[in-house]
Structures are given as structure tokens and as C-alpha cells.
C-alpha positions in Angstrom: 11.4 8.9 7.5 11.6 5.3 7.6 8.7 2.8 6.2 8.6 -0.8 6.6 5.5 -2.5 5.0 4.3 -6.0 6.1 1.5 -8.7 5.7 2.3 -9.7 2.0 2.2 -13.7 1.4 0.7 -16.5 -0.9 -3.3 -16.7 -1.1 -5.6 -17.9 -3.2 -7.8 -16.0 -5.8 -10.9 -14.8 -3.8 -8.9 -14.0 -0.6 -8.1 -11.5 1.1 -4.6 -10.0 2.8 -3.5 -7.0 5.1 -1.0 -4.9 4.2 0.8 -2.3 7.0 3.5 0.1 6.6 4.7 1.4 9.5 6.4 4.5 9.6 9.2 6.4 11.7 11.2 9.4 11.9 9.6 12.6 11.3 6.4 11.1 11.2 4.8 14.1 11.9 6.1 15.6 9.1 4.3 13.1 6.4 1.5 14.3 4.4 0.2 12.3 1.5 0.8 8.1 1.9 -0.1 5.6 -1.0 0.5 2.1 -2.0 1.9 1.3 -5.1 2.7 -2.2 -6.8 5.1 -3.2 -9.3 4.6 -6.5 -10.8 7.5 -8.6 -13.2 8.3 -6.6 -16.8 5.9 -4.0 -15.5 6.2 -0.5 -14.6 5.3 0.4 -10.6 1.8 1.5 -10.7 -0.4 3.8 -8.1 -2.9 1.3 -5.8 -4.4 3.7 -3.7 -3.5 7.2 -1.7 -4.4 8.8 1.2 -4.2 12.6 2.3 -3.3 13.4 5.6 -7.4 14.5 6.1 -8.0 10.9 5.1 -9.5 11.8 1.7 -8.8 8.8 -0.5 -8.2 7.4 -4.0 -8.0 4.4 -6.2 -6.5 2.6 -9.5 -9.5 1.6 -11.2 -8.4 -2.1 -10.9 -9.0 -2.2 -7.2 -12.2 0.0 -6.4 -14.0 -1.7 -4.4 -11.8 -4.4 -3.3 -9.1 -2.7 -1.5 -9.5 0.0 1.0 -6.7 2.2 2.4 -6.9 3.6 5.5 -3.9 5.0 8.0 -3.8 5.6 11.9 -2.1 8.4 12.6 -1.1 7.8 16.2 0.4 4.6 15.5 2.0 6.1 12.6 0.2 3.4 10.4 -1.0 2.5 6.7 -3.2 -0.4 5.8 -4.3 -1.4 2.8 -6.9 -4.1 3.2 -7.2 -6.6 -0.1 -10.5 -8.5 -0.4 -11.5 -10.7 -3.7 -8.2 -11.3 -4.7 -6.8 -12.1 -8.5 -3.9 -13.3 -9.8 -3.4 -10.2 -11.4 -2.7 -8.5 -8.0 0.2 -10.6 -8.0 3.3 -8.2 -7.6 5.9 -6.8 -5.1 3.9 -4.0 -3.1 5.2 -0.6 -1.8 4.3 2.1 0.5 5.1 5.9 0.0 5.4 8.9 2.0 5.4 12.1 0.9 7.1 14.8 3.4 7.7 18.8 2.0 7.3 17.3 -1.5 9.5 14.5 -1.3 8.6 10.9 -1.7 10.2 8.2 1.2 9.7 4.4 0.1 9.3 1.2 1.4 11.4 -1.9 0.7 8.4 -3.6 -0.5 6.1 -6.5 0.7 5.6 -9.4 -2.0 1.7 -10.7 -2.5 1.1 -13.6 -4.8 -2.5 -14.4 -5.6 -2.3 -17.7 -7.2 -5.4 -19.3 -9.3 
């Protein structure tokens, strides 16, 4: 399994960004997808996951500004970032868990500046 996330960039606080991760591979084999960040001197953090039956969670930070959402034919996670802070600023990952095991992204950097 092979993920490639996209969509980071500069914006300004209030804004709002796309992520995508794209998968490939065994796609067919994933099962549980999230987004996790990691920003400088921190530790990588859970944003938001999604079960293959689309059930989904958040970090408390982000409820109800980001959603999460994934199309399975195109083999697809979003994660959609409205009201943006600077504190969202960081380098943004994708996971994929297949049989138990995670796959990552490279990472897509967002920068929210004031």
C-alpha cells in the first residue's frame, strides 16, 4: 500500500484547505484510515479517523472544523479544514491500516499564518 497526501499550502487564519491522500496497492485490503499531524518539537498527534463503514472520530482541537471523509472507489481520503489557526500549523500525514499494520504517507505541509 502506497499513500500520497496532497493539498497542504500557506493560508490565512480563518481559511480553509483540502487535504487528499490517495492510496494504491492493495487498496482493497485497507480498513481503518486517519490523519495525523506533527508540528516542530512536538509529538505526531491523531486529527481524525475513519473506519472502513465510514464511522468517524476527532481530536478535540478540530471538532467541528475539520471533517474527514474517504471515497472508496477512488481509493480516496479527504480531510476538509475550515476556520483555520495558527496552531494547525504542522506537517500532516495520512495512515492506513491493513491486517493490523499501519502504511504512512510522506506528509503534506499546512501553515496557517496569523
Amino acid at each position: 500500500v502506497q499513500l500520497v497526501e496532497s493539498g497542504g499550502g500557506l493560508v490565512q487564519a480563518g481559511g480553509s484547505l483540502r487535504l487528499s491522500c490517495a492510496a494504491s496497492g492493495s487498496t482493497f485490503s485497507i480498513n481503518g484510515m486517519g490523519w495525523y499531524r506533527q508540528a516542530p518539537g512536538k509529538q505526531r498527534e491523531l486529527v481524525a479517523g475513519i473506519t472502513g463503514g465510514g464511522d468517524t472520530n476527532y481530536a478535540d482541537s478540530v471538532k467541528g472544523r475539520f471533517t474527514i471523509s474517504r471515497d472508496n472507489a477512488k481509493n480516496t481520503m479527504y480531510l476538509q479544514m475550515n476556520s483555520l489557526k495558527p496552531e494547525d500549523t504542522a506537517v500532516y500525514y495520512c495512515l492506513g491500516v491493513v491486517a493490523g499494520k499501519g502504511y504512512w504517507g510522506q506528509g503534506t505541509q499546512v501553515t496557517v499564518s496569523s
